[in-house]
KEMAR-45933 format. One record per residue (C-alpha): y, x, z. Coordinates in Angstrom, 3 decimals. Example, Ala and Ser with C-alpha at 12.3 -4.5 7.8 and 13.67 -1.06 7.14 Angstrom:
2
        v        u        w
   -4.500   12.300    7.800
   -1.060   13.670    7.140
This chain:
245
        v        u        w
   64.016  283.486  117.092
   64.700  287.472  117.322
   67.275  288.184  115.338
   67.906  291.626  114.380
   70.681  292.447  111.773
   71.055  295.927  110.316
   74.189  295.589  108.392
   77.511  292.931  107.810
   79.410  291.874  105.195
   82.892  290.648  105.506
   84.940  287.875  104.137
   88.691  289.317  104.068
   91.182  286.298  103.503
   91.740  284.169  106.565
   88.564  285.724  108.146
   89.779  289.404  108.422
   93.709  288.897  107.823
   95.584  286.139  108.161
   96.686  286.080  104.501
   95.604  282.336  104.004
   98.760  281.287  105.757
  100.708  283.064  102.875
   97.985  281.287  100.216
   99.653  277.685  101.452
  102.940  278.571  102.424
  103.637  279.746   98.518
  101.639  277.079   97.310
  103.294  274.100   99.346
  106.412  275.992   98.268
  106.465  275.492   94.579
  104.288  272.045   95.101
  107.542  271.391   97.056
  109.720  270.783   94.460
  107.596  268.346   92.899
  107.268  266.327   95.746
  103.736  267.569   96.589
  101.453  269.330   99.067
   98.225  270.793   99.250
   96.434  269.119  101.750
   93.586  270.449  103.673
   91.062  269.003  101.484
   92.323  270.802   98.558
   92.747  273.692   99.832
   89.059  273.667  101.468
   88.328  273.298   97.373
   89.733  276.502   96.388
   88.975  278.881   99.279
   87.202  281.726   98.052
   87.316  280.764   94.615
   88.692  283.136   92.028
   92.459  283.220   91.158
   92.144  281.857   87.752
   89.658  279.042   89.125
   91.621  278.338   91.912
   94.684  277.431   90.157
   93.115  275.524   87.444
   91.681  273.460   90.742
   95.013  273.069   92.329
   96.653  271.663   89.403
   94.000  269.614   88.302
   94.958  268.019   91.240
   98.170  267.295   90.375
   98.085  266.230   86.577
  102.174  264.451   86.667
  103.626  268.184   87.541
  105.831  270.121   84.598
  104.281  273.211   85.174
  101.564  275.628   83.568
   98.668  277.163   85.044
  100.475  280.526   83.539
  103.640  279.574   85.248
  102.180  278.734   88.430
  100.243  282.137   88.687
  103.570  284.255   87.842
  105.288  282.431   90.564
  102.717  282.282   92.931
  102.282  286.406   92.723
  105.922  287.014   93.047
  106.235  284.888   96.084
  103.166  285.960   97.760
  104.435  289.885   97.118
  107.128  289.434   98.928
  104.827  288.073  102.254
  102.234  290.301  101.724
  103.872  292.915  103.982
  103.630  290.514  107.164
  100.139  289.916  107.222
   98.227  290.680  110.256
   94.739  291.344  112.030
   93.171  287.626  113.100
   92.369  287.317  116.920
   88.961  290.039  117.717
   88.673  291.528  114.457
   89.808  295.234  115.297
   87.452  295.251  118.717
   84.480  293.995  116.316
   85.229  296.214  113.450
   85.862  299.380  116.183
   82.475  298.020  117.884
   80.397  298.086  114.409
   81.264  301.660  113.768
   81.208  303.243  117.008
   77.432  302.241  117.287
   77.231  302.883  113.280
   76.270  299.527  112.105
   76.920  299.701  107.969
   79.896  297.476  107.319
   81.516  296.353  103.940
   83.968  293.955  102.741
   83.217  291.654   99.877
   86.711  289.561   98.728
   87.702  287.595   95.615
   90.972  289.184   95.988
   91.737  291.702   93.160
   92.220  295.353   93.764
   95.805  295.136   93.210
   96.018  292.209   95.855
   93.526  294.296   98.362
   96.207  297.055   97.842
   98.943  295.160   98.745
   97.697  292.907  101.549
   96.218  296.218  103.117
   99.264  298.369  102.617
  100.315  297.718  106.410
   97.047  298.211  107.870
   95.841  301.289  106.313
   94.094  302.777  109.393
   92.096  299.102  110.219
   90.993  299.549  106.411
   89.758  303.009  106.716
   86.888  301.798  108.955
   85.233  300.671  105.911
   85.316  303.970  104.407
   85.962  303.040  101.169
   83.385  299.722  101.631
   85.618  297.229   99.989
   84.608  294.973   97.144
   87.017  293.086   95.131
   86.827  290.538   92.226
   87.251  293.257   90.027
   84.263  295.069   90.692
   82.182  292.493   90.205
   83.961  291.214   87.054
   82.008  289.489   83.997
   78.873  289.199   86.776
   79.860  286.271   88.729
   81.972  283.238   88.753
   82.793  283.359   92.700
   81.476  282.095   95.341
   79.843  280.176   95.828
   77.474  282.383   93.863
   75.694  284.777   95.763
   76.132  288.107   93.545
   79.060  289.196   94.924
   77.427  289.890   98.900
   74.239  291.168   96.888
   76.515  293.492   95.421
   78.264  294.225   98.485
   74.932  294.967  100.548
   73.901  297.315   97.236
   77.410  299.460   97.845
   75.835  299.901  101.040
   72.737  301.331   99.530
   70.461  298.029  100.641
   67.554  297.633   98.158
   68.714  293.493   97.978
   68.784  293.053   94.055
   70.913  291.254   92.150
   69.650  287.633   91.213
   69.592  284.940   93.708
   65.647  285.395   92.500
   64.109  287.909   94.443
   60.859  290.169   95.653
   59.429  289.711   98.927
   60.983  293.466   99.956
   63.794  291.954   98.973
   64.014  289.111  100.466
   63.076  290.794  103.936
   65.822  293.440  103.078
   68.551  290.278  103.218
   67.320  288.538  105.749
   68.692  291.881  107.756
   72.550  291.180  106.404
   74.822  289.361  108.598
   77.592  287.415  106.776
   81.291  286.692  108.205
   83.256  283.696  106.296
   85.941  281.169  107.064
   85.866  279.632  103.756
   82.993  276.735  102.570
   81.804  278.101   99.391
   81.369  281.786  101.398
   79.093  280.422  103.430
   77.100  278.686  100.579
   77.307  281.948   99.056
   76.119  284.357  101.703
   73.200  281.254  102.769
   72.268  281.868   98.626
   72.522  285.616   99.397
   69.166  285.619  102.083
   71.794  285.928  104.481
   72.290  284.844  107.978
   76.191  283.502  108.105
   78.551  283.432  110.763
   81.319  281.070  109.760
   84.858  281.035  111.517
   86.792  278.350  109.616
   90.440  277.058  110.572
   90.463  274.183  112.473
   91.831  272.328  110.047
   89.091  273.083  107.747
   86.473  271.973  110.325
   88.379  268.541  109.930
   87.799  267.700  106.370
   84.445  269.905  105.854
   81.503  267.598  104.120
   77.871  267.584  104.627
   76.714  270.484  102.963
   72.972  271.758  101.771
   74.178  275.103  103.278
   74.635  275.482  106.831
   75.981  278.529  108.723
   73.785  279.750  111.541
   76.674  279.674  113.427
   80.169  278.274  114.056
   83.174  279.961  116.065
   86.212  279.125  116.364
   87.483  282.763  116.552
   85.802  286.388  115.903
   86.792  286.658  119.476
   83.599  284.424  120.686
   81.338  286.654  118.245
   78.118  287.749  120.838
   76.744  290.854  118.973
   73.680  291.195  120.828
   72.820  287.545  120.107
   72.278  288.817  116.334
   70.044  292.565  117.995
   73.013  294.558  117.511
   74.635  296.844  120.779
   76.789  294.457  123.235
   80.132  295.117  123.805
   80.718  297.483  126.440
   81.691  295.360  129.572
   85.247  295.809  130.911
């Protein structure tokens, strides 16, 4: 099948940056003194989930724990904005992003991170950020719409801020559902790539390993699976090849 995308949508955590590393060292770290850890199961649970879902998840999890949901957000944000600072570019992402818009391919990033999270996480890579021109859509601009992925609205959105004629409801008109089918969709977590498959989209899904080891059967299947951004073949999806070297 001819595949010809017109514009992508990007996952941030753990697809873009490698802030999911910080996500379950701060986690295992206050788990820790409980005698607990987040296995890969759980975490696969809470990936791309909001922060107030997510937690409630986590320590569902663990019922025997003294500690609130309250307490474990406080913590959790001190301790993960003190790492923020050392995140860093995954493997292939600059070389795609720099390939996108050189051959101006529209390009925005839709994350359940908050604003003042994006802020932070992004304060050390300023210029990578700037490719987006201003692209970026966080939890809070799609606040009071959505409960997270895996619902779809928050790519929908994210392919509107482009100025794609997509709608809003996972309902849609034929234009629109022709007008999706053109989005490309970059996730590592499993309820982003339910979301962007509920979005019309195609998905491209680049999970950890480790995820790949506990993942379950799921009605919503990426139309494709790399290991790293690295492996990514634009011109399998009609958009320019990379120049060769």
């Amino acid at each position: 099948m001819e595949r010809k995308i017109e514009y992508v949508v990007f996952d941030m955590d753990g697809l873009l940056i490698d802030t999911e590393r910080v996500y379950t060292e701060v986690t295992n770290d206050i788990l820790g003194r409980y005698g607990k850890i987040m296995t890969w199961d759980i975490k696969a649970q809470l990936m791309g989930k909001l922060r107030l879902a997510s937690a409630t998840h986590l320590l569902s999890c663990f019922p025997d724990i003294d500690i609130t949901i309250d307490q474990y957000l406080t913590e959790s944000e001190q301790k993960q904005d003190a790492r923020w600072p050392t995140v860093q570019l995954l493997p292939g992402v600059q070389a795609l992003i720099q390939h996108l818009v050189k051959h101006n391919v529209p390009i925005v990033v839709a994350t359940a991170s908050s604003r003042r999270n994006f802020d932070r996480k992004s304060e050390n890579l300023k210029e990578f950020f700037d490719y987006f021109q201003g692209n970026i859509v966080c939890a809070d601009d799609v606040a009071g719409k959505t409960t997270g992925k895996p619902d779809p609205y928050i790519f929908l959105h994210a392919a509107g801020v482009l100025g794609k004629a997509v709608g809003t409801m996972e309902q849609c008109t034929e234009a629109e559902v022709v007008e999706r089918s053109k989005g490309l969709v970059f996730e590592d977590a499993l309820y982003g790539v339910q979301a962007g498959k509920r979005a019309g989209m195609s998905v491209v899904w680049v999970p950890d390993e480790r995820l790949l080891e506990v993942a379950s059967a799921n009605t919503y299947l990426p139309d494709e699976t790399l290991t790293s951004i690295e492996h990514f073949k634009p011109e399998e999806w009609g958009l320019p090849p990379y120049d060769a070297h």
